[in-house]
Steps between C-alpha positions, in 0.01 A plus 500: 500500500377875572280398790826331666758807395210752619516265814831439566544886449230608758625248751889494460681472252689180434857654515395605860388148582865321364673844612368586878675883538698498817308819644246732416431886498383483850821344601641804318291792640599310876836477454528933413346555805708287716813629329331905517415389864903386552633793323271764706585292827869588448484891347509641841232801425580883554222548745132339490311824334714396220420143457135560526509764238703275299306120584218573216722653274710147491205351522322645201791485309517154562152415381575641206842323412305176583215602337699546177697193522206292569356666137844438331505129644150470389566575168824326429297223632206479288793577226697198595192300524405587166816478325520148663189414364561536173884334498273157656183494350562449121240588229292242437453445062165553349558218255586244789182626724256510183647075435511340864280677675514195771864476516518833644559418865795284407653816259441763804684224696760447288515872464564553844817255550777686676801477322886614615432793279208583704649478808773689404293815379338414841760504734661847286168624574506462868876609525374853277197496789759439726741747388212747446406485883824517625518813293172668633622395854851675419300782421260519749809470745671786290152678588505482819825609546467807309163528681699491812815717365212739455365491819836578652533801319159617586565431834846699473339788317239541796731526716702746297157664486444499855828620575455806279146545655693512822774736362203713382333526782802601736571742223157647552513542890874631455361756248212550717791595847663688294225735391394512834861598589524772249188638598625501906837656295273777327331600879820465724654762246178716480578538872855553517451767252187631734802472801732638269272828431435542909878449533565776280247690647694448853825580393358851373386571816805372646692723312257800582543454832840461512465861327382631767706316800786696324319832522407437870889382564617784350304670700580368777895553455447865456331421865738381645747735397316760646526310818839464479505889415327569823671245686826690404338876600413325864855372530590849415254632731632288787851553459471871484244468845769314655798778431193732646436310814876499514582859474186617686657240773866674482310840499207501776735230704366405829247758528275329226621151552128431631354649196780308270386216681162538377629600179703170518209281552298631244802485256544109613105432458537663142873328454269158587228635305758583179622116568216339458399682241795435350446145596153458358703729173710223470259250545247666205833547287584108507137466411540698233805298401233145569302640284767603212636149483148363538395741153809344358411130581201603349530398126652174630252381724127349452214746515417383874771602646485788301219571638702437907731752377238747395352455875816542676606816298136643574621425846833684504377795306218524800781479744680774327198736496407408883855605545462793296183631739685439787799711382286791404332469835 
């Protein structure tokens, strides 16, 4: 009787032979990777870095879900087998094996009778096995969603990643511009103040100089109203040549008419001479006047033309001493 249990145990056992199961743990492990295989088909991936990073992650994972349920199948199993064991095989009596020692064959045999009871602990049995790998499937399935739920939020956390990686980096180069900025900030207003210095610098000058194109104006005022002074005395002079000529006319009569003539002349060359002096007066007085309003547009005007004004006065004030030489002369 031990030779055939020992048998029928290495070989199959004899619930397996009147109970065939309807698949095995291959047919298990085959159909998680077609339904893994469906699911991944119809996630539509973020991008294909991500899927390859993620592939033996799953993968590994996977193993080791299977790997574990294959133990805890194992197990229950070899429990189940056990536990089914001893509900069919009933002890055998000392008493009974000590009498009959041939009859034995016929007690196993008898022993070994299904009955409804049997088959009723049987069929329970398969229903709890049943029920018990529905339940690992349920929670394999449950795995595999969380595994998946999981991988979703990875997925959505390295993008948030990526995105602040992003934000990061612009906030670096923005950082970066704007240093650069300040710094172009710190030189442009190291040379405005350098401008700023020279300008100041200028305007002294300026301001010198206008110092002392008041001085030469005044100057040249006092000039010209000497001019006008002598002007005057000539006028003077003239007049009282004229009542001269005329009286020294009235007096000598015709006797000295041809030295009156000759005084006439030369009083005509020096009444032409007195005009154009005059003239050329006149002339070097609205110079003068140019050059007045040109000192008063002064502190309006840019320092080029400034500079134009400062020519032409130069200009009129050498007139004015040209005409003074030819005066004294």
């Amino acid at each position: 009787m031990e030779n055939t249990l020992s048998s029928s145990r290495d070989d199959h056992h004899w619930v397996e032979e009147i109970f065939p199961p309807r698949f095995t743990f291959q047919n298990l492990l085959e159909s998680q990777t077609n339904t893994n295989k469906q699911c991944s088909s119809s996630m539509n991936p973020p991008s294909a870095l991500s899927t390859d990073i993620a592939e033996p992650q799953r993968s590994h994972r996977r193993e080791m879900y299977l790997k574990a349920l294959k133990e805890v199948q194992q197990t229950e199993r070899l429990r189940k087998k056990e536990a089914l064991a001893k509900r069919i095989i009933r002890p055998v009596d000392e008493g009974e094996t000590s009498e009959n020692p041939t009859d034995q064959s016929e007690t196993a045999g008898q022993r070994c009778i299904w009955n409804e009871r049997d088959i009723t602990k049987l069929r329970a049995g398969l229903e709890e096995v049943e029920r018990d790998r529905w339940r690992l499937k349920r929670q394999l399935s449950c795995s595999e969603e969380q595994l998946k739920a999981e991988h979703e939020e990875r997925m959505k956390l390295q993008g948030l990643v990526e995105k602040l990686e992003e934000q990061l980096s612009l906030s670096k180069k923005r950082a970066a511009r704007q240093a650069l900025m300040i710094n172009d900030l710190k030189s442009e207003s190291q040379k405005m103040n350098a401008q700023l210095q020279k300008l100041t610098i200028q305007v002294r000058e300026t301001e010198e100089e206008a110092d002392r194109w008041k001085t030469s104006l005044s100057k040249a005022k006092e000039d010209v109203q000497q001019i006008v002074q002598e002007r005057s005395n000539l006028a003077w002079e003239l007049e009282r040549a004229q009542a001269q000529c005329k009286s020294e006319g009235d007096r000598l009569g015709k006797a000295a008419r041809i030295e009156n003539e000759a005084v006439v002349l030369k009083l005509q060359r020096e009444v032409k001479q007195t005009r154009a002096d005059l003239c050329a007066e006149r002339e070097s007085h609205a110079r003068s006047r140019t050059a007045l309003e040109l000192l008063r547009r002064h502190f309006s005007i840019p320092h080029a033309q400034v500079i134009l004004s400062q020519k032409h006065l130069l200009l009129v004030m050498s007139g004015l001493k040209r005409y003074q030489s030819t005066s004294t002369h």
